[in-house]
C-alpha positions as CSV (number, residue, x, y, z in Angstrom):
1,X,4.5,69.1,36.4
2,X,1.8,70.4,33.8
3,X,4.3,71.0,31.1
4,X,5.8,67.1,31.6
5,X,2.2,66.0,31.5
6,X,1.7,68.1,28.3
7,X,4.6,67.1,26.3
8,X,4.0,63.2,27.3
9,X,1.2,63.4,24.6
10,X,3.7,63.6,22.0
11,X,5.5,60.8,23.2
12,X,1.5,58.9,22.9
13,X,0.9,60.6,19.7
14,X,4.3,59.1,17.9
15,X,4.0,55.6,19.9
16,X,0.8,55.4,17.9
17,X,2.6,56.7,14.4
18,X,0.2,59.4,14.3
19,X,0.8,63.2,13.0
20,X,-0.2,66.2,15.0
21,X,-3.0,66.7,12.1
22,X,-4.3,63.2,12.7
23,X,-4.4,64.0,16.1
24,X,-5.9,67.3,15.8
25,X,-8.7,65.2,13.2
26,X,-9.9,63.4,15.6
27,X,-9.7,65.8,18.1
28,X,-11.7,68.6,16.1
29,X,-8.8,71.0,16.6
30,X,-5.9,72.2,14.5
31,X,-2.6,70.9,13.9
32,X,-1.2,73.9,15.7
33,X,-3.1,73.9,19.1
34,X,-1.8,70.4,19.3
35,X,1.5,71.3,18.4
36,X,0.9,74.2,21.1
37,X,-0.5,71.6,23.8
38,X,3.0,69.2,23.1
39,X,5.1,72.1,23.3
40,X,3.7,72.7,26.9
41,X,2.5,76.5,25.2
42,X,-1.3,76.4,26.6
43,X,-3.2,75.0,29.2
44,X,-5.5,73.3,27.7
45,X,-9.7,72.7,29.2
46,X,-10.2,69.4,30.6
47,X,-12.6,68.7,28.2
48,X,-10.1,68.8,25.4
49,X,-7.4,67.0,27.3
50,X,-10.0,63.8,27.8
51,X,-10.9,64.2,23.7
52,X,-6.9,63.6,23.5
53,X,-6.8,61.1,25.7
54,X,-9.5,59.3,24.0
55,X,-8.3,60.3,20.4
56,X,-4.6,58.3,21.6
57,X,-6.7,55.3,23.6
58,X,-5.3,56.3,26.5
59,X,-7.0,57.4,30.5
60,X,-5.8,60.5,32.3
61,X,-5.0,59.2,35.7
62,X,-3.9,60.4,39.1
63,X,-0.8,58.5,40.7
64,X,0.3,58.3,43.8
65,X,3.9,59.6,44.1
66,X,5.3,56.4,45.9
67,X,4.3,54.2,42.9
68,X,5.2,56.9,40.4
69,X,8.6,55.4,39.1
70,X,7.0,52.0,38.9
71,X,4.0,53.2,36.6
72,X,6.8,55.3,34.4
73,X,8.5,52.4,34.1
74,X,5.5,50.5,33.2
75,X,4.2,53.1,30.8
76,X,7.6,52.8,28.6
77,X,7.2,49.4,28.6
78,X,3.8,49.2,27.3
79,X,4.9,52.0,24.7
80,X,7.7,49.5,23.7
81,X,5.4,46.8,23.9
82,X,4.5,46.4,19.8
83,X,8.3,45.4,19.5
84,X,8.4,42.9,22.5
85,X,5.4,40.7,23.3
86,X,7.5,39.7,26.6
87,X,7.4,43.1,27.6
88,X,4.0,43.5,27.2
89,X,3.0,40.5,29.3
90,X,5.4,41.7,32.3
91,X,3.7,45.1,32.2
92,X,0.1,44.0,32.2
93,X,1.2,41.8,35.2
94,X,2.9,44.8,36.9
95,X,-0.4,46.7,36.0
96,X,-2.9,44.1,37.8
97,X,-0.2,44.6,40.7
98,X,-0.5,48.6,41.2
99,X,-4.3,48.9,40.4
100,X,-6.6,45.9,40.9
101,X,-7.4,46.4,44.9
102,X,-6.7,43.3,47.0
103,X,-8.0,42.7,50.4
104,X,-5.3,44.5,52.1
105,X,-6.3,47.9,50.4
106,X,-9.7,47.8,51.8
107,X,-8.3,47.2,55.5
108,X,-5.8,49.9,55.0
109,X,-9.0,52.4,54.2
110,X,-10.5,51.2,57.3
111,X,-7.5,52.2,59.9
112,X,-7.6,55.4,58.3
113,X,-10.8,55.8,59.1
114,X,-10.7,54.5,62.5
115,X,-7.6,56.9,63.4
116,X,-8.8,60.0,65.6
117,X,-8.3,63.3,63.3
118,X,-8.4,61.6,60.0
């Protein structure tokens, strides 16, 4: 799971046309820890995993696994998004969908709650 996480910043890094030195600029690291961190070859600290996310205008989220396939899909299509405006529009739409809470949400939180032994 960590190295898939790792070695999705490359995919970031070139959907932004960006070098590893670029990266690694903005960062304040070399071009060979990122190449190291892509490769899946260290764990990087937290700390330097949000600089990257920051450094590629992107957020380090948690996912639940049951909408996982949706959010890959959506992440592709905002990647592919420069080339296709229409694309774009359908992900931020699918996007409002997974993570802008409705009132449903807040009553599912509340059953939990309610439930004996949760």
């Amino acid at each position: 799971m960590i190295y898939r996480f790792l070695t999705a910043i490359r995919d970031l890094r070139r959907s932004r046309n960006m070098t590893q030195g670029e990266l690694a600029n903005l960062v304040g690291t070399t071009q060979a820890y990122v190449s190291k961190v892509e490769r899946g070859g260290i764990n990087p600290e937290s700390a330097t995993l949000y600089a990257i996310a920051a450094a590629l205008d992107s957020e380090i989220v948690f996912v639940p696994r049951k909408a996982l396939v949706q959010v890959r899909s959506i992440v592709s299509s905002c990647l592919d998004s420069e080339r296709n405006p229409a694309v774009a529009r359908q992900a931020d739409s699918l996007i409002d969908e997974l993570f802008i809470p409705d009132a449903d949400d807040d009553d599912d939180d509340d059953d939990q709650r309610k439930r004996p032994g949760h």
